[in-house]
N, CA, C and O atoms as a printed pandas DataFrame, in Angstrom:
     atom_number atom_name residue_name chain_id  residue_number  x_coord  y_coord  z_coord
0              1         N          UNK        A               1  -36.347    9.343  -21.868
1              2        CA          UNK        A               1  -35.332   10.316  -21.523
2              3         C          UNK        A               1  -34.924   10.201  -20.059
3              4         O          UNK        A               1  -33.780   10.300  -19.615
4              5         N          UNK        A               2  -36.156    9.956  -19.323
5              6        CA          UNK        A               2  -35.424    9.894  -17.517
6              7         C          UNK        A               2  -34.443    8.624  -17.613
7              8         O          UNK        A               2  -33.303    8.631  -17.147
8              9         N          UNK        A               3  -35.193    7.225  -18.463
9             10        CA          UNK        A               3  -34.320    6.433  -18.174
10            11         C          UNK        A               3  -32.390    6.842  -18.247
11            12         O          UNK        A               3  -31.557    6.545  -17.391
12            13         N          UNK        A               4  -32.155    7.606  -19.594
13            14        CA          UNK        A               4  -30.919    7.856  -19.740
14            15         C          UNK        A               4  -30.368    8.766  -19.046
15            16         O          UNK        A               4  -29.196    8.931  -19.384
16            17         N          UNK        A               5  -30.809    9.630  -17.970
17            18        CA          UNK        A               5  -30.646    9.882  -17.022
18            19         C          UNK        A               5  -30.019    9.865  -16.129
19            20         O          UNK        A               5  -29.054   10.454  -15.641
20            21         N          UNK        A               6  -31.125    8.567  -15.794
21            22        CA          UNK        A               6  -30.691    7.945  -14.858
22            23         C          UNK        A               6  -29.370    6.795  -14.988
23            24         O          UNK        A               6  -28.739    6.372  -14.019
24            25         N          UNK        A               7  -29.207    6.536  -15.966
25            26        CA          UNK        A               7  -28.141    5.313  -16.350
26            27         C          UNK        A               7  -26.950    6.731  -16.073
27            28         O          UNK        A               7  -26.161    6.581  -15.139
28            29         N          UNK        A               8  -26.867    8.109  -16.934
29            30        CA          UNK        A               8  -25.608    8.689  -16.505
30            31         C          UNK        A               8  -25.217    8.835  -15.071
31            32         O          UNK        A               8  -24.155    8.743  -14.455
32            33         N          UNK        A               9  -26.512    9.107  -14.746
33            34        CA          UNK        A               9  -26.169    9.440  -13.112
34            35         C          UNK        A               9  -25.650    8.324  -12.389
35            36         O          UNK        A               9  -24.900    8.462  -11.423
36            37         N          UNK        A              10  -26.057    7.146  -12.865
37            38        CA          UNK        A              10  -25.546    5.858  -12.248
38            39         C          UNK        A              10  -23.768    5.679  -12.278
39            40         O          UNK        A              10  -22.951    5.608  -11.360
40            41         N          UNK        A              11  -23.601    5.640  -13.959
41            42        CA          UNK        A              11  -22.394    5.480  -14.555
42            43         C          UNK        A              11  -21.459    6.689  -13.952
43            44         O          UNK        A              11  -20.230    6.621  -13.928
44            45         N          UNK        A              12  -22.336    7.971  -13.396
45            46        CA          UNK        A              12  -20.684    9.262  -12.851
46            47         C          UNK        A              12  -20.795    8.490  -11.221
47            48         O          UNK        A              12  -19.963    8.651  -10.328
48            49         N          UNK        A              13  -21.538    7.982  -11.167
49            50        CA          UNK        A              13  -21.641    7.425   -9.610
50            51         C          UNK        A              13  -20.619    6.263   -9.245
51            52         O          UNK        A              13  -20.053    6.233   -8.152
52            53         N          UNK        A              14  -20.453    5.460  -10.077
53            54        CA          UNK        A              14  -19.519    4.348  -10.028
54            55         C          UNK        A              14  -18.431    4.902  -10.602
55            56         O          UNK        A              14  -17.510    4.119  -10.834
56            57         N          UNK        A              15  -18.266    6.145  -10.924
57            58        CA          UNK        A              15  -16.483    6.058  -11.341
58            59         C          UNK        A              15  -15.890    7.321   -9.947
59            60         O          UNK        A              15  -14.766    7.659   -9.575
60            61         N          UNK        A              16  -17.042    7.643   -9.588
61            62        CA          UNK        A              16  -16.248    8.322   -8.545
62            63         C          UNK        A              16  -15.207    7.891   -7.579
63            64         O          UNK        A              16  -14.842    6.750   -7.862
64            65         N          UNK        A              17  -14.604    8.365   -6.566
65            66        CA          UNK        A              17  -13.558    7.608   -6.043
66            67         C          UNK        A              17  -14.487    7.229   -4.901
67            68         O          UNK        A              17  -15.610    7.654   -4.631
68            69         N          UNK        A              18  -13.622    6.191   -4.216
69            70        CA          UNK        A              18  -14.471    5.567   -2.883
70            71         C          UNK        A              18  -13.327    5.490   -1.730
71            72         O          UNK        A              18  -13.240    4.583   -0.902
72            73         N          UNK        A              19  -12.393    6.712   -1.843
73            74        CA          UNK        A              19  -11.041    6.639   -1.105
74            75         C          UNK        A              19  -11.724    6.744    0.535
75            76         O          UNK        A              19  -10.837    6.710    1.387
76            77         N          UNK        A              20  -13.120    6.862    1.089
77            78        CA          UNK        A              20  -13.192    6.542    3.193
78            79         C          UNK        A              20  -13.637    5.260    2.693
79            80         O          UNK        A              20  -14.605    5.087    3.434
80            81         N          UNK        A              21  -13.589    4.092    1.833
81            82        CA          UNK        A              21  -13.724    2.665    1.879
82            83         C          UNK        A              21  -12.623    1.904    1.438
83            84         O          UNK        A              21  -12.321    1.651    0.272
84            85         N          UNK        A              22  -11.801    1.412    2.929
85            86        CA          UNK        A              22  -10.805    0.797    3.269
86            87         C          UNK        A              22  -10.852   -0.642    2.852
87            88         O          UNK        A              22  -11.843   -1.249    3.257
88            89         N          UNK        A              23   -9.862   -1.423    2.018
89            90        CA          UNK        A              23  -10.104   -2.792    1.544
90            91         C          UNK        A              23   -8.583   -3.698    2.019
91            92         O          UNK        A              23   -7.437   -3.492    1.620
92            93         N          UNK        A              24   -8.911   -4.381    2.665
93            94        CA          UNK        A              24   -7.506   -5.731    2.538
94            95         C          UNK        A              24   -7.688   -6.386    1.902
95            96         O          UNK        A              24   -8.813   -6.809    1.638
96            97         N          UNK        A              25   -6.611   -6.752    1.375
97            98        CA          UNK        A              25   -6.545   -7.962    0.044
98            99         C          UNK        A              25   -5.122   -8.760    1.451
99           100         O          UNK        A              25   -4.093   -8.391    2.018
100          101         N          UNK        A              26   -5.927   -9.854    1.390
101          102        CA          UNK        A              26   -4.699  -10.596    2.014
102          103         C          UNK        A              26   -4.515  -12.138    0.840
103          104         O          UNK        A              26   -5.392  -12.995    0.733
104          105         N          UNK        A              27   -3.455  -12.155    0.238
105          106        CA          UNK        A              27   -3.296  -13.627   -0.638
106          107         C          UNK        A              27   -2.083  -14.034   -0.449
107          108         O          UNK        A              27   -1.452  -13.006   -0.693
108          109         N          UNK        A              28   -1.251  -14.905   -0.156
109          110        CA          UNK        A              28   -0.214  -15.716   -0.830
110          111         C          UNK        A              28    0.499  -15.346   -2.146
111          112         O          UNK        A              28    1.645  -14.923   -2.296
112          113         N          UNK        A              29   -0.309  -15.568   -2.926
113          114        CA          UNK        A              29    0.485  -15.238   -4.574
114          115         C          UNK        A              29    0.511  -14.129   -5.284
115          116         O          UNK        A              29   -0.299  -13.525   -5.988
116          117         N          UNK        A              30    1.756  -13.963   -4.912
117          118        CA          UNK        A              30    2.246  -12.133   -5.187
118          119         C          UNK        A              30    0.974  -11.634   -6.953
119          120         O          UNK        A              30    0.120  -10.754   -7.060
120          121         N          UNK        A              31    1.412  -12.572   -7.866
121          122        CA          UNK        A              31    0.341  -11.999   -9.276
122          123         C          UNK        A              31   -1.104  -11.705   -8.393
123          124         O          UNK        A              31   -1.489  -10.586   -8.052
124          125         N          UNK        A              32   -1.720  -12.855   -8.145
125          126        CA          UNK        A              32   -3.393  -12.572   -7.720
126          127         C          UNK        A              32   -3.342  -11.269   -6.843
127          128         O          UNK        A              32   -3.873  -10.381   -7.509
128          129         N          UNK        A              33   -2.920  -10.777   -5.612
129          130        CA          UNK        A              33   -2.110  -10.478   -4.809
130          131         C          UNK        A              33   -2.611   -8.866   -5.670
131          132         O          UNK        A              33   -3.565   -8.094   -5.576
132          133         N          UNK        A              34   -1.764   -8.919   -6.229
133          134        CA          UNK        A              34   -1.062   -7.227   -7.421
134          135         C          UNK        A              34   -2.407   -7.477   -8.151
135          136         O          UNK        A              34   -3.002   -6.433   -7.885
136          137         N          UNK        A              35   -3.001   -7.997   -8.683
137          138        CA          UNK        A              35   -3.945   -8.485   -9.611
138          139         C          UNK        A              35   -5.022   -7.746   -8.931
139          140         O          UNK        A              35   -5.389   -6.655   -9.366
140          141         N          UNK        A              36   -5.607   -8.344   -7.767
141          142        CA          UNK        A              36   -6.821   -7.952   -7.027
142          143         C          UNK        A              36   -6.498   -6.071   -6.439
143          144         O          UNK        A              36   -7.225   -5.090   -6.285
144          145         N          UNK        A              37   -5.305   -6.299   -6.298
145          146        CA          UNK        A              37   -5.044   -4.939   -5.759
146          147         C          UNK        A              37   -5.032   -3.462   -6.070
147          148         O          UNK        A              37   -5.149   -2.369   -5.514
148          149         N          UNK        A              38   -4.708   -4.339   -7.968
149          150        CA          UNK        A              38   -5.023   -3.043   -8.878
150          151         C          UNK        A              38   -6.109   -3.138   -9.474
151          152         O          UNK        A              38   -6.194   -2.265  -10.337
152          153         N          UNK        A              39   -7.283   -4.009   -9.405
153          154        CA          UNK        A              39   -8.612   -4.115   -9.962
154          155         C          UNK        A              39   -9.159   -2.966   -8.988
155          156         O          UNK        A              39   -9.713   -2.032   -9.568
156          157         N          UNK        A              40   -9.055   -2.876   -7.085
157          158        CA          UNK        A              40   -9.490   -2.498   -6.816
158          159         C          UNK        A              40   -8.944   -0.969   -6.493
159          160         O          UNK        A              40   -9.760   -0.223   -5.952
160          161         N          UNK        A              41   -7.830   -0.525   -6.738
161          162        CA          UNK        A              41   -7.204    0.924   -6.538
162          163         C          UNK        A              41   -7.513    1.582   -8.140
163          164         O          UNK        A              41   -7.407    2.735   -8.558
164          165         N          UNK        A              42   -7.835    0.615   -8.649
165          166        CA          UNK        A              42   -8.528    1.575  -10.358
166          167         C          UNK        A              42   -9.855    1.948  -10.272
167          168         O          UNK        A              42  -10.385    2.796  -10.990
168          169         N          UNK        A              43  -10.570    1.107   -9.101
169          170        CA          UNK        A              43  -11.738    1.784   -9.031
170          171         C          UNK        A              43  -11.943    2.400   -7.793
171          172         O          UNK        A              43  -13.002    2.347   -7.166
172          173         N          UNK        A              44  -10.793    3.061   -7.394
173          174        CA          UNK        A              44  -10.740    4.404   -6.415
174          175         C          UNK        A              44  -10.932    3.896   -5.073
175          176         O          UNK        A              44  -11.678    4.555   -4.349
176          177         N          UNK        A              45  -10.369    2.789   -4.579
177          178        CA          UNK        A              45  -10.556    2.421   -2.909
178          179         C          UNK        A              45   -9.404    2.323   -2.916
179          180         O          UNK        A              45   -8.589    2.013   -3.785
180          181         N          UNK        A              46   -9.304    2.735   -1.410
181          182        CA          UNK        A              46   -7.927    2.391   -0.596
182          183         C          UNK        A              46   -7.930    1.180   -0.018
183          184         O          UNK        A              46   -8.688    0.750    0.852
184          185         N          UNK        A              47   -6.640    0.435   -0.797
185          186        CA          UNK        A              47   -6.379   -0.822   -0.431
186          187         C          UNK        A              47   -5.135   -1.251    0.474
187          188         O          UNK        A              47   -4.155   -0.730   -0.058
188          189         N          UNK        A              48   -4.821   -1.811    1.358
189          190        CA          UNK        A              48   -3.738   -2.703    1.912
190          191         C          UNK        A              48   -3.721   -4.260    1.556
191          192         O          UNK        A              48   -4.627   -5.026    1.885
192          193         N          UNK        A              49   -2.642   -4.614    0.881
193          194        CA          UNK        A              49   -2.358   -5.811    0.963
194          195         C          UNK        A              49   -1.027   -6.248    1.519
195          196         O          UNK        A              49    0.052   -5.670    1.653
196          197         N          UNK        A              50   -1.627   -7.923    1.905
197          198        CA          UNK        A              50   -0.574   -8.553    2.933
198          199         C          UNK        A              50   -0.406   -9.816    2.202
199          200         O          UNK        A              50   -1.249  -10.214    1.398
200          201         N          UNK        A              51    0.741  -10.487    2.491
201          202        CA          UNK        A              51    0.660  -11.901    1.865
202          203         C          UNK        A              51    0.389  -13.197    2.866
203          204         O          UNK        A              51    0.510  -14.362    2.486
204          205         N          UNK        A              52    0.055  -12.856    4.027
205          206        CA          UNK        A              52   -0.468  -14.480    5.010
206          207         C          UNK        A              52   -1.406  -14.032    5.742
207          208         O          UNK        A              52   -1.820  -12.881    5.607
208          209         N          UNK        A              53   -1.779  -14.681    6.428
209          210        CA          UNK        A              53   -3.103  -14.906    7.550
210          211         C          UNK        A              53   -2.429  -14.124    8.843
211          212         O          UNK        A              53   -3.131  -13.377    9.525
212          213         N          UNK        A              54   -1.159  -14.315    9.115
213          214        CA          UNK        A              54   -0.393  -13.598   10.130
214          215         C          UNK        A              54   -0.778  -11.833    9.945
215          216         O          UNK        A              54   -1.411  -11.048   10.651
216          217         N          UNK        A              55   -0.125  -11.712    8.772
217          218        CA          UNK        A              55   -0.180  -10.064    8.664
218          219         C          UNK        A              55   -1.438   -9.611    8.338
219          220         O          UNK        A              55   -1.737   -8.445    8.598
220          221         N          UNK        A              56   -2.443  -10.569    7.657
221          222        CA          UNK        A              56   -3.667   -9.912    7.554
222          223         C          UNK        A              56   -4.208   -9.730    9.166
223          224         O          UNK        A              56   -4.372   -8.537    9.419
224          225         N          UNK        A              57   -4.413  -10.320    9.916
225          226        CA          UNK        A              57   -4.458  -10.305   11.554
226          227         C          UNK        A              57   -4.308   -9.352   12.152
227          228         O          UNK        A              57   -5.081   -8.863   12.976
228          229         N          UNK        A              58   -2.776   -8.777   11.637
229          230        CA          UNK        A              58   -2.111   -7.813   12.428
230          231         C          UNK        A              58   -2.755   -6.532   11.632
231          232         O          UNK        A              58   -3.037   -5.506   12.253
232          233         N          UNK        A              59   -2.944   -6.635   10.403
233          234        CA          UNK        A              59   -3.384   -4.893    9.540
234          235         C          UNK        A              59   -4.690   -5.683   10.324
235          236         O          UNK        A              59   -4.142   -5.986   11.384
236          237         N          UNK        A              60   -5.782   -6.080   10.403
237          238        CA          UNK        A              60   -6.755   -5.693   10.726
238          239         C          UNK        A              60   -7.011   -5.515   12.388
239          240         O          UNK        A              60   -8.169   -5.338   12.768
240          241         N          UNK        A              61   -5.678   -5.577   13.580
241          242        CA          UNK        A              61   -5.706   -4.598   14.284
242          243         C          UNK        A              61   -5.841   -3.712   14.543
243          244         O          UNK        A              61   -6.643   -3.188   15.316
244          245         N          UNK        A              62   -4.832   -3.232   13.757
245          246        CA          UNK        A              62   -4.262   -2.014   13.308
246          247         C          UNK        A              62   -5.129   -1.032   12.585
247          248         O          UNK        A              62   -4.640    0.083   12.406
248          249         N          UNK        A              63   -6.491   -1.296   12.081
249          250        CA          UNK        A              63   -7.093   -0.510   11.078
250          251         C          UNK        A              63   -8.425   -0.793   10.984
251          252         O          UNK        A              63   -8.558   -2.001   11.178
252          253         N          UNK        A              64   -9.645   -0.181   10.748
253          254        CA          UNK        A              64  -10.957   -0.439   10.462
254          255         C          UNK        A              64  -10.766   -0.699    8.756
255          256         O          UNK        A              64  -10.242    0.135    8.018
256          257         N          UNK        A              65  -11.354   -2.159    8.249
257          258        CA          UNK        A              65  -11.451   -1.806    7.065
258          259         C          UNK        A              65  -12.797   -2.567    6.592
259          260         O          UNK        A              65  -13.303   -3.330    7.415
260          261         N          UNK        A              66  -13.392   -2.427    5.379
261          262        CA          UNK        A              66  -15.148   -1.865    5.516
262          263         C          UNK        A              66  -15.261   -3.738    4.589
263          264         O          UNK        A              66  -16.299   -4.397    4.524
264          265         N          UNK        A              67  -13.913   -4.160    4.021
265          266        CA          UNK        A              67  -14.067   -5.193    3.504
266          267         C          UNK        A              67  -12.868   -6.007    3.547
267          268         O          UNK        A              67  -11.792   -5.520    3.198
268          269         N          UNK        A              68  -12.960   -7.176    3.935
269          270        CA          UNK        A              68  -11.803   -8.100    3.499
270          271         C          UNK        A              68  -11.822   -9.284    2.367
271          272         O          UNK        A              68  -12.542  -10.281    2.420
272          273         N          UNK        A              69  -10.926   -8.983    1.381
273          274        CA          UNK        A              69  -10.912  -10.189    0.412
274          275         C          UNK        A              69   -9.505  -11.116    0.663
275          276         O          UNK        A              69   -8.385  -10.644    0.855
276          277         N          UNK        A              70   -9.798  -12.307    0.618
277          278        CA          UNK        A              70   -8.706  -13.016    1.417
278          279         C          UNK        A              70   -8.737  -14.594    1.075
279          280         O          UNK        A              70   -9.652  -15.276    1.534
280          281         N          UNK        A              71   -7.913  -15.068    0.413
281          282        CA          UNK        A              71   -7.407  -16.354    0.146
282          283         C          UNK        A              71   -7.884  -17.316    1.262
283          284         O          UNK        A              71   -7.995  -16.857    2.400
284          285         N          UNK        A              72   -8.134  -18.435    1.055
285          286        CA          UNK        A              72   -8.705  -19.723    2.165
286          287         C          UNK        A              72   -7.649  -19.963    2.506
287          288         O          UNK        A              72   -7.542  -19.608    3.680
288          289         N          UNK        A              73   -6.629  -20.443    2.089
289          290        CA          UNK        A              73   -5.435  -21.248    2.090
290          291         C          UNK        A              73   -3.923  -20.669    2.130
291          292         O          UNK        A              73   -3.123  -21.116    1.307
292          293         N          UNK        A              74   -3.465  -19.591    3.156
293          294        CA          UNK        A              74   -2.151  -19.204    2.818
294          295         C          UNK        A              74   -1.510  -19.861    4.074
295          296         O          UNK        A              74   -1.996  -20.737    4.790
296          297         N          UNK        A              75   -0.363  -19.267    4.171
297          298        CA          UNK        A              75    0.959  -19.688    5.336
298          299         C          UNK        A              75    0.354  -18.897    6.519
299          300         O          UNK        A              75   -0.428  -17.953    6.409
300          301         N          UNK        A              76    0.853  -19.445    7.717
301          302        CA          UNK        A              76    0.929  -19.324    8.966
302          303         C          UNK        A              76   -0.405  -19.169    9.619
303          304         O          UNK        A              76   -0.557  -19.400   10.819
304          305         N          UNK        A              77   -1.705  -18.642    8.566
305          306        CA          UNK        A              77   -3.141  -18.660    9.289
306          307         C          UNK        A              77   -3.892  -18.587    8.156
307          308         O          UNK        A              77   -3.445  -17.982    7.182
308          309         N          UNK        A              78   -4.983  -19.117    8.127
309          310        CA          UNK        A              78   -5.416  -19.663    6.408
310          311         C          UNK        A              78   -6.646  -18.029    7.230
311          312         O          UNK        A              78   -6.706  -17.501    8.341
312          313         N          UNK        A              79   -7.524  -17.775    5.636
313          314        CA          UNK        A              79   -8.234  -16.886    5.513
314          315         C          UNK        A              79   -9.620  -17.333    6.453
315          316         O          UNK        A              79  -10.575  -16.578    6.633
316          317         N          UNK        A              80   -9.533  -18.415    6.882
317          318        CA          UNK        A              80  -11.127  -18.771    7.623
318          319         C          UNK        A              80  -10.645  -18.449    9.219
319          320         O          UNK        A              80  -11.530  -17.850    9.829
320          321         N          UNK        A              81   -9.592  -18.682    9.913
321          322        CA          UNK        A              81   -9.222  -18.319   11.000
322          323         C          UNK        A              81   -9.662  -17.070   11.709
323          324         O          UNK        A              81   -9.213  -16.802   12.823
Protein backbone atom coordinates (compact mmCIF):
# COMPACT_ATOMS: atom_id res chain seq x y z
CA UNK A 1 0.00 0.00 0.00
CA UNK A 2 2.88 2.70 0.79
CA UNK A 3 4.34 1.62 -2.42
CA UNK A 4 1.08 2.99 -4.31
CA UNK A 5 1.37 5.85 -2.50
CA UNK A 6 4.06 6.70 -3.19
CA UNK A 7 3.88 6.16 -7.11
CA UNK A 8 0.56 8.75 -6.74
CA UNK A 9 2.46 11.15 -5.00
CA UNK A 10 5.15 10.85 -7.58
CA UNK A 11 2.71 10.89 -10.65
CA UNK A 12 0.63 14.49 -8.97
CA UNK A 13 4.30 15.62 -8.68
CA UNK A 14 5.26 15.45 -12.31
CA UNK A 15 2.12 16.89 -13.68
CA UNK A 16 2.31 19.88 -11.67
CA UNK A 17 3.36 23.01 -13.43
CA UNK A 18 7.09 24.03 -13.32
CA UNK A 19 6.20 27.72 -14.62
CA UNK A 20 9.85 29.54 -12.07
CA UNK A 21 11.79 26.87 -14.56
CA UNK A 22 12.80 28.92 -17.52
CA UNK A 23 13.81 26.78 -20.80
CA UNK A 24 15.40 27.96 -24.33
CA UNK A 25 14.91 25.91 -27.10
CA UNK A 26 17.21 27.47 -29.64
CA UNK A 27 16.99 25.27 -33.29
CA UNK A 28 17.07 26.19 -36.91
CA UNK A 29 14.08 24.05 -38.03
CA UNK A 30 10.95 25.76 -37.41
CA UNK A 31 8.97 21.73 -36.99
CA UNK A 32 11.78 20.46 -34.31
CA UNK A 33 11.77 24.08 -33.12
CA UNK A 34 7.53 23.98 -32.40
CA UNK A 35 8.07 20.24 -31.71
CA UNK A 36 10.48 20.62 -28.66
CA UNK A 37 8.60 23.67 -27.64
CA UNK A 38 5.34 22.11 -27.20
CA UNK A 39 6.73 18.83 -25.61
CA UNK A 40 8.01 21.18 -23.14
CA UNK A 41 5.04 23.96 -22.46
CA UNK A 42 2.67 20.65 -22.05
CA UNK A 43 4.61 19.81 -19.29
CA UNK A 44 4.17 23.24 -17.63
CA UNK A 45 7.66 25.17 -18.18
CA UNK A 46 8.16 28.38 -19.50
CA UNK A 47 9.80 28.24 -22.66
CA UNK A 48 11.54 30.81 -25.19
CA UNK A 49 12.46 29.81 -28.45
CA UNK A 50 14.86 31.29 -31.02
CA UNK A 51 15.93 30.03 -34.36
CA UNK A 52 20.09 30.72 -34.45
CA UNK A 53 23.01 30.86 -32.22
CA UNK A 54 22.76 34.80 -32.65
CA UNK A 55 19.39 35.13 -30.85
CA UNK A 56 19.92 32.34 -28.55
CA UNK A 57 23.05 34.64 -27.24
CA UNK A 58 21.05 37.55 -27.06
CA UNK A 59 17.75 35.76 -24.96
CA UNK A 60 20.33 34.36 -22.79
CA UNK A 61 21.49 37.95 -21.93
CA UNK A 62 18.59 39.02 -21.51
CA UNK A 63 17.25 36.28 -19.06
CA UNK A 64 18.29 33.60 -16.42
CA UNK A 65 17.21 30.35 -17.81
CA UNK A 66 17.67 27.04 -15.60
CA UNK A 67 18.18 25.01 -19.05
CA UNK A 68 19.24 25.29 -22.57
CA UNK A 69 18.30 22.81 -25.35
CA UNK A 70 19.98 23.81 -28.52
CA UNK A 71 20.88 22.45 -31.95
CA UNK A 72 24.91 21.94 -32.72
CA UNK A 73 24.62 23.25 -36.07
CA UNK A 74 22.47 26.44 -36.89
CA UNK A 75 23.21 29.91 -38.80
CA UNK A 76 25.31 32.66 -37.63
CA UNK A 77 26.64 30.75 -34.21
CA UNK A 78 26.33 26.96 -33.97
CA UNK A 79 24.99 25.66 -30.36
CA UNK A 80 28.71 24.82 -29.00
CA UNK A 81 29.84 28.55 -29.22
Amino acid sequence: MNVNRNLQSEATTQHQPNLRQRILVAEDDPDIRRLNSEALLCSGYHVDAVENGADAWEALQLKDYDLVVTDYNMPKLTGWS
